[in-house]
PDB file of N, CA, C and O in Angstrom:
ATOM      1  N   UNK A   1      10.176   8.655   1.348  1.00  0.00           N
ATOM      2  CA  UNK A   1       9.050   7.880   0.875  1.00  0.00           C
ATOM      3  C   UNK A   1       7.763   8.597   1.294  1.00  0.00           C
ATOM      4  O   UNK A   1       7.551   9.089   2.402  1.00  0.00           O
ATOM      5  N   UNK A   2       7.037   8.584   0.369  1.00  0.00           N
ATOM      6  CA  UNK A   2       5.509   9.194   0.712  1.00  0.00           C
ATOM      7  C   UNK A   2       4.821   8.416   1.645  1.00  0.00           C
ATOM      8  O   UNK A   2       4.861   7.186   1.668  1.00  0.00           O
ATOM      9  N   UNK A   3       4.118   9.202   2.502  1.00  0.00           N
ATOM     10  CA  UNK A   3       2.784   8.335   3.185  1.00  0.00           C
ATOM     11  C   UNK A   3       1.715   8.395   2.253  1.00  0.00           C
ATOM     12  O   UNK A   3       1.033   9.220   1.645  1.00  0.00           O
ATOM     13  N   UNK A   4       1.877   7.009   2.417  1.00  0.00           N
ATOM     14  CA  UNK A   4      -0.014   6.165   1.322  1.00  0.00           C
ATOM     15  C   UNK A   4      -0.927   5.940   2.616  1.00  0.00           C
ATOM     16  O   UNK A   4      -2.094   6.317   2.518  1.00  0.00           O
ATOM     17  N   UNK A   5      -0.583   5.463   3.605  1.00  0.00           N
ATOM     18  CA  UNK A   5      -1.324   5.044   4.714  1.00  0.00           C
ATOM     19  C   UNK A   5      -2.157   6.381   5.488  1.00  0.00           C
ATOM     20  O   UNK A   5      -1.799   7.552   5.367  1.00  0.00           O
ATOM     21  N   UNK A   6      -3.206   5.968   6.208  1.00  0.00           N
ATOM     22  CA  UNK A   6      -3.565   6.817   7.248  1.00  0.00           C
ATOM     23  C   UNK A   6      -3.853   6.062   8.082  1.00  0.00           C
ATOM     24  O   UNK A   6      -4.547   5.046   8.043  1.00  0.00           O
ATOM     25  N   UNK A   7      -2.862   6.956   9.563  1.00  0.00           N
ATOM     26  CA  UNK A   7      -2.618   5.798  10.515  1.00  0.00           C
ATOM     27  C   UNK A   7      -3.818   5.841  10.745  1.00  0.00           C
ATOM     28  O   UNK A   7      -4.287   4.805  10.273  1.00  0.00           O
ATOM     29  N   UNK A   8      -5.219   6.903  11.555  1.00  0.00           N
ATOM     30  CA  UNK A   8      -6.106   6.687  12.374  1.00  0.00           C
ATOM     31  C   UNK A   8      -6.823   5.507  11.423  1.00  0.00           C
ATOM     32  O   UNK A   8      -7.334   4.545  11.997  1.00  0.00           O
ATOM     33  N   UNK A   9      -6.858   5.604   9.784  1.00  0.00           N
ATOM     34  CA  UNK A   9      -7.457   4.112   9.793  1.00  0.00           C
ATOM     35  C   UNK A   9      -6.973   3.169   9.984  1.00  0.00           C
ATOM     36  O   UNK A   9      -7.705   2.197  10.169  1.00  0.00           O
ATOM     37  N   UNK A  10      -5.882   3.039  10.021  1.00  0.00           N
ATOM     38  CA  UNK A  10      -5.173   1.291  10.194  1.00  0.00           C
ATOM     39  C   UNK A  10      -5.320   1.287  11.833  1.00  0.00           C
ATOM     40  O   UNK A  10      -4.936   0.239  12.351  1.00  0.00           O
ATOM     41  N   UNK A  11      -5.739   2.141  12.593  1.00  0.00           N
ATOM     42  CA  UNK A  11      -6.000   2.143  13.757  1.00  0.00           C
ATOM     43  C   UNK A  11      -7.234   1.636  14.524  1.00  0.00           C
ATOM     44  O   UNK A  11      -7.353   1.136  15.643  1.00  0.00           O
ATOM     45  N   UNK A  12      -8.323   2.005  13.314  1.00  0.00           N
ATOM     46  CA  UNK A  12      -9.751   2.027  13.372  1.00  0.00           C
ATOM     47  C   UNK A  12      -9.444   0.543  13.107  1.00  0.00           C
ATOM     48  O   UNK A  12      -9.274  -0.108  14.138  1.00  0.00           O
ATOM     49  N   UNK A  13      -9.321  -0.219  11.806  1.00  0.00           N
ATOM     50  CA  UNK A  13      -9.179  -1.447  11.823  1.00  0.00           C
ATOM     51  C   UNK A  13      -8.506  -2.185  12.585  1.00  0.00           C
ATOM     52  O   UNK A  13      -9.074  -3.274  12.674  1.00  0.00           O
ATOM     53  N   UNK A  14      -7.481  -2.140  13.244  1.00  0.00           N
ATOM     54  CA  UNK A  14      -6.793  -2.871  14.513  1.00  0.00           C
ATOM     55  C   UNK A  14      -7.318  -2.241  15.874  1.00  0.00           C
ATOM     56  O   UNK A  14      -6.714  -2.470  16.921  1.00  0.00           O
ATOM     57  N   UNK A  15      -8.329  -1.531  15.844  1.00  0.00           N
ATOM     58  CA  UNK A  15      -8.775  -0.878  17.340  1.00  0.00           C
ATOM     59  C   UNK A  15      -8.916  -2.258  18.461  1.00  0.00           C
ATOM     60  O   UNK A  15      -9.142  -1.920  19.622  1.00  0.00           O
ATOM     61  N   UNK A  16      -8.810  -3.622  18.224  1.00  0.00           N
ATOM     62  CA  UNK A  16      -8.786  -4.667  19.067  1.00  0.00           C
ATOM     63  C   UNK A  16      -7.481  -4.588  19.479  1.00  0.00           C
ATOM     64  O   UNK A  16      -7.320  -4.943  20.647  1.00  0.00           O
ATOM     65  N   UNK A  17      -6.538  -4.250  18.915  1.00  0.00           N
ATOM     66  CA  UNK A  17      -5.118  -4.293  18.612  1.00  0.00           C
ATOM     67  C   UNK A  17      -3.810  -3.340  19.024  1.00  0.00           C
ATOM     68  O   UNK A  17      -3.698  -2.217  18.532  1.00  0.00           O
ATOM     69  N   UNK A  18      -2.760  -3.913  20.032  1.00  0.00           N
ATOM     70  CA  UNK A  18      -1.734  -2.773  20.173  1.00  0.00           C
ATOM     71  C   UNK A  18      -0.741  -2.926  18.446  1.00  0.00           C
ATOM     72  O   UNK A  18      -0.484  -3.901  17.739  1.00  0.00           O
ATOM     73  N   UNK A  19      -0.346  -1.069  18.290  1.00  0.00           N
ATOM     74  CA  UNK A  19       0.425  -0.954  17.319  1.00  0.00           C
ATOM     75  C   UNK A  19       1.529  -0.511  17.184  1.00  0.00           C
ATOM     76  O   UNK A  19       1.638   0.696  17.397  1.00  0.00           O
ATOM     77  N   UNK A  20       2.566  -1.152  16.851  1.00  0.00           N
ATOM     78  CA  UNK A  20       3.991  -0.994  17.905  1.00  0.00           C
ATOM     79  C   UNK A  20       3.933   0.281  16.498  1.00  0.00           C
ATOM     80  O   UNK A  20       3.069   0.445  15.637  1.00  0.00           O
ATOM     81  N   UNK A  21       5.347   1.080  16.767  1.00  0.00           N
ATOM     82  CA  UNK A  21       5.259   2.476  16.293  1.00  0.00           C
ATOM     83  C   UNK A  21       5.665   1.930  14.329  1.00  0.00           C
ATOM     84  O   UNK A  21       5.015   2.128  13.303  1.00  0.00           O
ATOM     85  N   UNK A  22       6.780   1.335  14.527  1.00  0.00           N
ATOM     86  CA  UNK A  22       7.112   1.037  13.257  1.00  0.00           C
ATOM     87  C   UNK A  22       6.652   0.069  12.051  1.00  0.00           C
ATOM     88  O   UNK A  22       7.106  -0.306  10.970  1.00  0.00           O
ATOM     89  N   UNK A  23       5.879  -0.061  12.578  1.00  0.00           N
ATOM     90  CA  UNK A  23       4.554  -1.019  12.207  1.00  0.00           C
ATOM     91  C   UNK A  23       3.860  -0.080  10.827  1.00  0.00           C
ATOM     92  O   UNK A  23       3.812  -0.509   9.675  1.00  0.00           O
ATOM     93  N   UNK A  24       3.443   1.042  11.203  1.00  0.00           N
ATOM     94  CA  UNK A  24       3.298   1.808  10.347  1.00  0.00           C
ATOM     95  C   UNK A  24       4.105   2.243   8.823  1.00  0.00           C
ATOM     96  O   UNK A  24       3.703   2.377   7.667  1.00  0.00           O
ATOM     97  N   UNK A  25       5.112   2.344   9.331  1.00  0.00           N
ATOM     98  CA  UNK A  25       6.903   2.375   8.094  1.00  0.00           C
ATOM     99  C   UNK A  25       6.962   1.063   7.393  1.00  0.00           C
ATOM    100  O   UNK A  25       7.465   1.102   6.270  1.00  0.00           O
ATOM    101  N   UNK A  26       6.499  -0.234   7.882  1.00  0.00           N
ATOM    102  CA  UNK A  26       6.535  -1.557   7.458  1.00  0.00           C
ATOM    103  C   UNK A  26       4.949  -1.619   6.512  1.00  0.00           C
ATOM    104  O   UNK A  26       4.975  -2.159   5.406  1.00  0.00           O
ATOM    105  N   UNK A  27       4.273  -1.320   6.786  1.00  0.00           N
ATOM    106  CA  UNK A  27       2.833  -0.782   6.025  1.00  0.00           C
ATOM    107  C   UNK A  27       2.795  -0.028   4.927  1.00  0.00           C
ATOM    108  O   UNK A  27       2.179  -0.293   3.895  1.00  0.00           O
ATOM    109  N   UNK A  28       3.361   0.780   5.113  1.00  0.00           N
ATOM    110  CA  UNK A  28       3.588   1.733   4.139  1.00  0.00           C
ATOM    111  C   UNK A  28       4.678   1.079   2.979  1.00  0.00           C
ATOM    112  O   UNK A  28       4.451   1.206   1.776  1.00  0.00           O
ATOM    113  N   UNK A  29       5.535   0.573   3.347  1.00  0.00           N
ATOM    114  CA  UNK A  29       6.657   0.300   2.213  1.00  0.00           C
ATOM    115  C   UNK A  29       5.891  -0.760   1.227  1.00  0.00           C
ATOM    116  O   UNK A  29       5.911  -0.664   0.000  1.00  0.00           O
ATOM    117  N   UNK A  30       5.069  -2.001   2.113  1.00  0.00           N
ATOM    118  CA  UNK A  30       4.450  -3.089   1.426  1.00  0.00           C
ATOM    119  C   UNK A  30       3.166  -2.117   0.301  1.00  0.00           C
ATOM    120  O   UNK A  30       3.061  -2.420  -0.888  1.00  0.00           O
ATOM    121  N   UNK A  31       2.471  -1.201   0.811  1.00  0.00           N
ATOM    122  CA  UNK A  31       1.708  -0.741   0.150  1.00  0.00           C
ATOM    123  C   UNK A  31       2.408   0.254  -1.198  1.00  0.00           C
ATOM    124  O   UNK A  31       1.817   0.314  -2.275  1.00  0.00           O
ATOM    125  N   UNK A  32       3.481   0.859  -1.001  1.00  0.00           N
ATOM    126  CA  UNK A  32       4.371   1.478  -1.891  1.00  0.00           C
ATOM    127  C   UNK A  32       4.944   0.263  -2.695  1.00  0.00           C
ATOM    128  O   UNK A  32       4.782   0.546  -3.882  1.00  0.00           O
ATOM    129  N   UNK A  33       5.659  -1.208  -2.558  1.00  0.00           N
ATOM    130  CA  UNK A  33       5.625  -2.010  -3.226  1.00  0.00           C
ATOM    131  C   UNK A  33       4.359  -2.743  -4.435  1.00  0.00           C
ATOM    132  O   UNK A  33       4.394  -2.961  -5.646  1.00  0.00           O
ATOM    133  N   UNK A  34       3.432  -2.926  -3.478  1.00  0.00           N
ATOM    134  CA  UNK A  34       2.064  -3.291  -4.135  1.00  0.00           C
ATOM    135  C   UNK A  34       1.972  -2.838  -5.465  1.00  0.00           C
ATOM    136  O   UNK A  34       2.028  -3.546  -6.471  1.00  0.00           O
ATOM    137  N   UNK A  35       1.766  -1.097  -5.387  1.00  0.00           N
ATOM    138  CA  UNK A  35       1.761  -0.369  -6.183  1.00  0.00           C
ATOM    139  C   UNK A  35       2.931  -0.120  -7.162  1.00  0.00           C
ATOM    140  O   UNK A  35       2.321  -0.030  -8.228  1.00  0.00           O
ATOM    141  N   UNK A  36       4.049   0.023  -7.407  1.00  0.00           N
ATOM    142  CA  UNK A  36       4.853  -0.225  -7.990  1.00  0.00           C
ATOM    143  C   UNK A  36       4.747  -1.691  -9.272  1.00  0.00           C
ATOM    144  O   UNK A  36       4.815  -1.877 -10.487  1.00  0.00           O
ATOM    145  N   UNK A  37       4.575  -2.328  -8.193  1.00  0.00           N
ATOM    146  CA  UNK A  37       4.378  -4.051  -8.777  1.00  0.00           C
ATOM    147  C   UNK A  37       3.041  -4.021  -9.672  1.00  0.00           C
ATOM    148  O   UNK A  37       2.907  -4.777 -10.635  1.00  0.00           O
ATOM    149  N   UNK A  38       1.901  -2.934  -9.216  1.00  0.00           N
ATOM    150  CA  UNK A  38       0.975  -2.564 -10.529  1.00  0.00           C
ATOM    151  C   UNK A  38       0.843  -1.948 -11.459  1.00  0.00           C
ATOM    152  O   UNK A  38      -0.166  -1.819 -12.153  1.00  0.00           O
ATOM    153  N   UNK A  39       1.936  -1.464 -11.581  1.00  0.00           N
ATOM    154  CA  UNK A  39       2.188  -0.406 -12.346  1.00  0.00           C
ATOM    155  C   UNK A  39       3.183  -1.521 -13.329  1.00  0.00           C
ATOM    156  O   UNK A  39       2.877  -1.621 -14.517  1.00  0.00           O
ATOM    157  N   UNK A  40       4.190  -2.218 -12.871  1.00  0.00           N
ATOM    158  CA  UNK A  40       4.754  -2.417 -13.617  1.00  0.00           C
ATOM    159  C   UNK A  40       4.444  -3.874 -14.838  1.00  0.00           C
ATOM    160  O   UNK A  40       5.066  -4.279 -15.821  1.00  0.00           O
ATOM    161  N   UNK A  41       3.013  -4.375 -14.054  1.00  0.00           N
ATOM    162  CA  UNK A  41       2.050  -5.160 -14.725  1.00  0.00           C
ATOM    163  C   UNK A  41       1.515  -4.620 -15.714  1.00  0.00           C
ATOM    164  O   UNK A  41       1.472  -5.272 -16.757  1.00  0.00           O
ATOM    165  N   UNK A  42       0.928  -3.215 -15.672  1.00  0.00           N
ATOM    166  CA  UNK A  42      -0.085  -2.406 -16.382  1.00  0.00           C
ATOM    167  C   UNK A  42       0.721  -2.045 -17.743  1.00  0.00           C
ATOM    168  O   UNK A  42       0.333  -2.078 -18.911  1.00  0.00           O
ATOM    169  N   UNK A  43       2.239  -1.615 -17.072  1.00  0.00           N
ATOM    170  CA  UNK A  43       3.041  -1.515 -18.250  1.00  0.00           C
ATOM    171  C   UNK A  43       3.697  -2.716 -19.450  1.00  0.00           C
ATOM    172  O   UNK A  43       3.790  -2.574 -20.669  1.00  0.00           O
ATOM    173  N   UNK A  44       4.020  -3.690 -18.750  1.00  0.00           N
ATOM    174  CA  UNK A  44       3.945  -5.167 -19.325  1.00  0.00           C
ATOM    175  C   UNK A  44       2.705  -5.466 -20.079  1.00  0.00           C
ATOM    176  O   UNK A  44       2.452  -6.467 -20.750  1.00  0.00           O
ATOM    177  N   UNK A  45       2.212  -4.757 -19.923  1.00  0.00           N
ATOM    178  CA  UNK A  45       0.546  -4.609 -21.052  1.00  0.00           C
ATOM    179  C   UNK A  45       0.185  -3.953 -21.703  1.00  0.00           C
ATOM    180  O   UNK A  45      -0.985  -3.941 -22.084  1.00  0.00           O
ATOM    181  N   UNK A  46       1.342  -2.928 -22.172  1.00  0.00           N
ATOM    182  CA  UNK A  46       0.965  -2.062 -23.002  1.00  0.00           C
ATOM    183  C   UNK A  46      -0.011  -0.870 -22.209  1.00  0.00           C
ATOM    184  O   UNK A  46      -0.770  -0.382 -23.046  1.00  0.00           O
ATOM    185  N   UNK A  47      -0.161  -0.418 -21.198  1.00  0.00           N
ATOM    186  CA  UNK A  47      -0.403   0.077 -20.573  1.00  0.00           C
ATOM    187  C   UNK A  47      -0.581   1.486 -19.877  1.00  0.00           C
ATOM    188  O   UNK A  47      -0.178   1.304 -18.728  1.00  0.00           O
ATOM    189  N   UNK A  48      -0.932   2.625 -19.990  1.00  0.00           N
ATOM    190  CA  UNK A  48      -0.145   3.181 -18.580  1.00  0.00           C
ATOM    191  C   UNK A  48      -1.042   3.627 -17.749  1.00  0.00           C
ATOM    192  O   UNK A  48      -0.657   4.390 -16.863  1.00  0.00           O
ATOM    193  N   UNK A  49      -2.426   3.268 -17.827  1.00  0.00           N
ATOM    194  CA  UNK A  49      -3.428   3.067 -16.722  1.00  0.00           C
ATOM    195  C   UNK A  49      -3.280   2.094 -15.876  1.00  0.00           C
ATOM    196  O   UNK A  49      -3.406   1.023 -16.470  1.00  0.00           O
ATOM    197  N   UNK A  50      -2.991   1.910 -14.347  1.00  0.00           N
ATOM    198  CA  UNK A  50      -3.238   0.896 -13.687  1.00  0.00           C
ATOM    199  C   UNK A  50      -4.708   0.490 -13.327  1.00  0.00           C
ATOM    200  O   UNK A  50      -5.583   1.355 -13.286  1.00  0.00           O
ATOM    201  N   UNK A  51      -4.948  -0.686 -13.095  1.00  0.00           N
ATOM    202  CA  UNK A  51      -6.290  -1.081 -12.985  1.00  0.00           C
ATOM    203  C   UNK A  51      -6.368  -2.372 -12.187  1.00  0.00           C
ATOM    204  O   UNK A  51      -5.621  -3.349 -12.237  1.00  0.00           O
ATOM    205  N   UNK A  52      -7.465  -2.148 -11.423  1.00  0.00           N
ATOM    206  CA  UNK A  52      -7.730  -3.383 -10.161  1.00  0.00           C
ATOM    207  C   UNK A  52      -7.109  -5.091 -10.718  1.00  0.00           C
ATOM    208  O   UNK A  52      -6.959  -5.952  -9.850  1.00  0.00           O
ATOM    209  N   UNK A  53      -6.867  -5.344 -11.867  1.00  0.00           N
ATOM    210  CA  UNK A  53      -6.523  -6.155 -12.229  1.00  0.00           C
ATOM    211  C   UNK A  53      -4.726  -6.125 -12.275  1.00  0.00           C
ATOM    212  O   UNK A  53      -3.892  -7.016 -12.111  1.00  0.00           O
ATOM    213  N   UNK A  54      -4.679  -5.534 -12.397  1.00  0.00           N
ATOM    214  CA  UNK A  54      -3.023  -5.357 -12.005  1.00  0.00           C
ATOM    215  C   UNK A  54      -2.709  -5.493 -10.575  1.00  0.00           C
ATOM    216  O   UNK A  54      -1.560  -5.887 -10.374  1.00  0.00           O
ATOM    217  N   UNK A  55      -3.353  -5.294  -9.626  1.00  0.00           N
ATOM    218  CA  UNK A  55      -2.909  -5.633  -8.049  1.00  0.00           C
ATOM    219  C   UNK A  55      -2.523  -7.589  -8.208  1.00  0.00           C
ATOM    220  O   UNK A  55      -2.153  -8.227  -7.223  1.00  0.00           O
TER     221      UNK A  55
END
């Protein structure tokens, strides 16, 4: 699976915050889902641009 994430930002945003290691792998899959799931909206529309409306 590709990395979509960059940890130092999800770091920067939880800097209040401990980040257990796999936390990251669980981030990444939901964000690789997300995307998938917009894509397959965009296509249900005649589509093959995704667009903020598809999230």
């Amino acid at each position: 699976m590709t990395d979509l994430i960059v940890k130092s930002g999800v770091k920067e945003v939880l800097a209040d915050h401990a980040v257990s290691g796999d936390f990251y792998d669980a981030f990444n899959k939901e964000v690789t889902d997300l995307i998938e799931e917009a894509a397959e909206r965009a296509e249900a529309n005649d589509r093959k641009t995704v667009q903020p409306r598809d999230l």
